[in-house]
N, C-alpha and C positions, 0 to 999 in steps of 0.2 A: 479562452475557454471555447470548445468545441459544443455548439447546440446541437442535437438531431434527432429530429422529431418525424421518424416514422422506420421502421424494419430497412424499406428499402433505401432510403437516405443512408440507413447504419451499414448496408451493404456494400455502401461505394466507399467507406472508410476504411475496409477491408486491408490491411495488411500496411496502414499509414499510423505515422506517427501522432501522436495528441497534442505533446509540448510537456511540459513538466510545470509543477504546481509552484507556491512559492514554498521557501526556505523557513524549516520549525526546527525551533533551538530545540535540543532535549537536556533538560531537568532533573537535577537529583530531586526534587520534589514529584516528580511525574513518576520517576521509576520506583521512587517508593512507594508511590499511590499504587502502581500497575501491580506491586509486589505485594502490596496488600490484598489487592482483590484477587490475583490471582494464586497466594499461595507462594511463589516462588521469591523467597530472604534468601538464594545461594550469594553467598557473600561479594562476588566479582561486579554484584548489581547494585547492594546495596551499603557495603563498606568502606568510607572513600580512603580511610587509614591504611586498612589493611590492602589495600588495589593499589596503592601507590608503588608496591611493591612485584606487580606484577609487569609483564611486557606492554600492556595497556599505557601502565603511568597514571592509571584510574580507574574509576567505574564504568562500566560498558552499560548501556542499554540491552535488555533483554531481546532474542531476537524477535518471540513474537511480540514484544511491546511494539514494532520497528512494523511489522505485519501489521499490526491493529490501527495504524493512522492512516493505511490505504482508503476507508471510506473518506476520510477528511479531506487528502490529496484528489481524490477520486473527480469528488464534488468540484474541486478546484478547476480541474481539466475536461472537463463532461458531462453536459446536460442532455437529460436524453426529455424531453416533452412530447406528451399527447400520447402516451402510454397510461394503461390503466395502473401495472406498480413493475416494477422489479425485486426481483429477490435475488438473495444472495445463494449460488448452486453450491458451491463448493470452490477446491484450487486443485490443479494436475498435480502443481510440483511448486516448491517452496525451496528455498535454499539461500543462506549468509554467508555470503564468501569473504566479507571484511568486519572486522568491529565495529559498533559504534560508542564512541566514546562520548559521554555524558558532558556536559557543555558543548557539544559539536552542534552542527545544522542537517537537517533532513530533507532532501525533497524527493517527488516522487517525478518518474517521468513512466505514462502510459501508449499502449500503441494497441490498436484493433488488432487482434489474433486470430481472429474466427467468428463468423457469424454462421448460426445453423437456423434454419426452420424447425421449429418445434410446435405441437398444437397448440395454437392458441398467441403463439410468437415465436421467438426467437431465442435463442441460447447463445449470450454473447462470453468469447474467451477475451480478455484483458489479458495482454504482458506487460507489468511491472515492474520497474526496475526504479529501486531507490538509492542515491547517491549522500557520499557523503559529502561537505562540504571542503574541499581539498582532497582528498581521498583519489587513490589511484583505482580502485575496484570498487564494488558495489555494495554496500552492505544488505541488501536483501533483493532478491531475484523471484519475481513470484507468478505465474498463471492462474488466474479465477476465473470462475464463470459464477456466470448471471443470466437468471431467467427473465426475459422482457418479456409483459406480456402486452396484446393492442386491447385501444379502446381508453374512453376516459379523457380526461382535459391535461 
């Protein structure tokens, strides 16, 4: 895990890789959970009878189920200290170029994209990219930002 605790510390990470987080099995219990809270039953996520019959060979993980564990990886690879908080800004661009297939492993690997000055702090861009476990491509490719701000323990 990569600590850094101050704007200009985060400056010199600049365009460097972070490392990638560890490896999170995904769950037909998880995707059900996700598909409850968010509404989406389309069957390819949560029918494993009917999915056996697709090119899959099973259930796929939701893409943004595959989005929503970036904080968790995040945390994994990235301690930012002696900031008062950060927030979550937004993403550029979001994109699933592979499946994930439900019993598979997830990890995320991040790299500094952008550091801006903003009042008050810094507007940091993260590239994302999460791997499957064997997998030739990526299953989610993602750009966020985050607002740091200074000040605070």
């Amino acid at each position: 895990m990569t600590t850094i605790t101050g704007i200009d510390e985060l400056k010199k990470y600049e365009g460097q890789d972070l490392g990638a987080s560890e490896w999170h099995e995904v769950t037909q219990k998880d995707i059900d959970a996700f598909a409850d809270v968010t509404g989406d039953h389309q069957w390819i996520h949560v029918d494993p009878e009917r999915a056996k019959d697709t090119p899959f060979g099973g259930t796929i993980a939701h893409g943004y189920y595959t989005l929503s564990l970036a904080p968790r990886f995040t945390e994994q690879i990235i301690s930012l200290e002696g900031f008062a908080f950060v927030v979550n800004y937004g993403l550029n661009k979001v994109r699933f170029p592979a499946p994930l297939p439900v019993g598979g492993k997830v990890r995320m690997r991040g790299k500094v994209a952008g550091v801006e000055d903003i009042s008050g702090g810094a507007q940091l861009t993260l590239e994302l990219t999460f791997e499957r476990e064997g997998g030739d491509k990526p299953v989610c490719v993602a750009e966020t930002l985050a607002r740091i701000y200074e000040g605070g323990d």
